[in-house]
N, C-alpha and C positions, 0 to 999 in steps of 0.2 A: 735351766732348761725350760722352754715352755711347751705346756702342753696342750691338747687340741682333741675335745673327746667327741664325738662324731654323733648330730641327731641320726634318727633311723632313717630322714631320707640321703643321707650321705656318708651311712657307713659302708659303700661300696667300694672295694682299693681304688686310688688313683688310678689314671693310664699309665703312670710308671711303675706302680707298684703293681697292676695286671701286668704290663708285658713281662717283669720281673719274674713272677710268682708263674706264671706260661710258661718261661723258657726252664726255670726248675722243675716243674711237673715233664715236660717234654725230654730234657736231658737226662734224669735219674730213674724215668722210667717203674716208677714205683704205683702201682692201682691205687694202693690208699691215701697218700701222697695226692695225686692228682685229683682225687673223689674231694678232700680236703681242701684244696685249692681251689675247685670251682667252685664249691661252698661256704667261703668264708666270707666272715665281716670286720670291720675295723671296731674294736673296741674302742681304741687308745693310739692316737698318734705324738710320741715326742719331739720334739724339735733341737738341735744341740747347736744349729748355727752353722754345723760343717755336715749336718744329716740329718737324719732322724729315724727312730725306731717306730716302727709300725707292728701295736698288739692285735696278733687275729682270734678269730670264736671259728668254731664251727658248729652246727647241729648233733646231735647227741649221737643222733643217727650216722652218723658217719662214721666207718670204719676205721680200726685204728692202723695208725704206721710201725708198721713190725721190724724196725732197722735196729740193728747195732747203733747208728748213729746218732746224735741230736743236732747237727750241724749240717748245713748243706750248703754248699760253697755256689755263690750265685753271677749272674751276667756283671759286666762293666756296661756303665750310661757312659756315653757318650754326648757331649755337648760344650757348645760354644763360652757359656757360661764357668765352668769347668778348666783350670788350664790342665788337670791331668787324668780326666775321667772321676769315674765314681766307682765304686762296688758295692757290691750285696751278699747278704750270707742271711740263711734262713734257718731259723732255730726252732725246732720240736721238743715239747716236755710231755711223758708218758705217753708218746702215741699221737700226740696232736698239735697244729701251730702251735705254735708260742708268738715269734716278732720274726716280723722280717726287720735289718738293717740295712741302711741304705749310706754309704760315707764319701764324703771325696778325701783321694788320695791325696791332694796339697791344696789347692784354694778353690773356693766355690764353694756353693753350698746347693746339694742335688734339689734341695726343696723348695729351691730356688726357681727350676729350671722346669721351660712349657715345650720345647722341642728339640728331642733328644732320639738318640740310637741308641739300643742297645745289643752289646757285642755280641758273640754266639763263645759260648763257655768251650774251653779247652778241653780236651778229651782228656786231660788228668786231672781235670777237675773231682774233687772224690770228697767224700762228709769226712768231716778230720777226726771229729770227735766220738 
């Protein structure tokens, strides 16, 4: 796996990992959640070849996520590159990011890819964990 630790002026999410990480704040409707999300930075991005996990920080200050869950089930990228899409799932430990994932479901690699769609999540979409 190779990995990609970000200076301070590039540790802002991609544009895939912003519309990503938008369309999770927007669908689950959570305040702290979304306080978090417009606050975060990329610590640490992995690479695995078929995706890549992306570590987030946030300020101290920011409120924490009071869920049951640590899991948040996230949009499909769509793209050319891609024969069968990609997904995303967002994981929180104690209250706060953890890593978004980003994976294709059969060839491609999302880290690959400069112009893409991403889908609008299912209304049973629900945090598993």
């Amino acid at each position: 796996m190779r990995e990609s630790v970000p200076g301070p002026a590039d540790n802002l999410p991609t544009p895939m990992e912003a519309a990503l990480l938008r369309n999770i704040a927007e669908f689950y409707q959570n305040p702290s959640l979304t306080v978090q999300i417009s606050q975060c930075r990329v610590v640490l991005r992995e690479y695995s070849g078929c995706g890549f996990f992306t570590t987030l920080t946030t300020p101290a200050n920011c409120p924490l996520i009071i869920a049951p869950k640590g899991y948040y089930g996230g949009s499909d990228v769509e793209a050319t590159e891609l024969s069968h899409n990609a997904g995303s799932c967002l994981f929180t430990k104690d209250g706060r990011l953890d890593f978004l994932e980003v994976f294709a479901y059969v060839d491609g690699d999302p880290a690959e890819v400069t112009d893409f769609v991403i889908k609008p999540m299912e209304a049973d979409a629900t945090p598993l964990l």
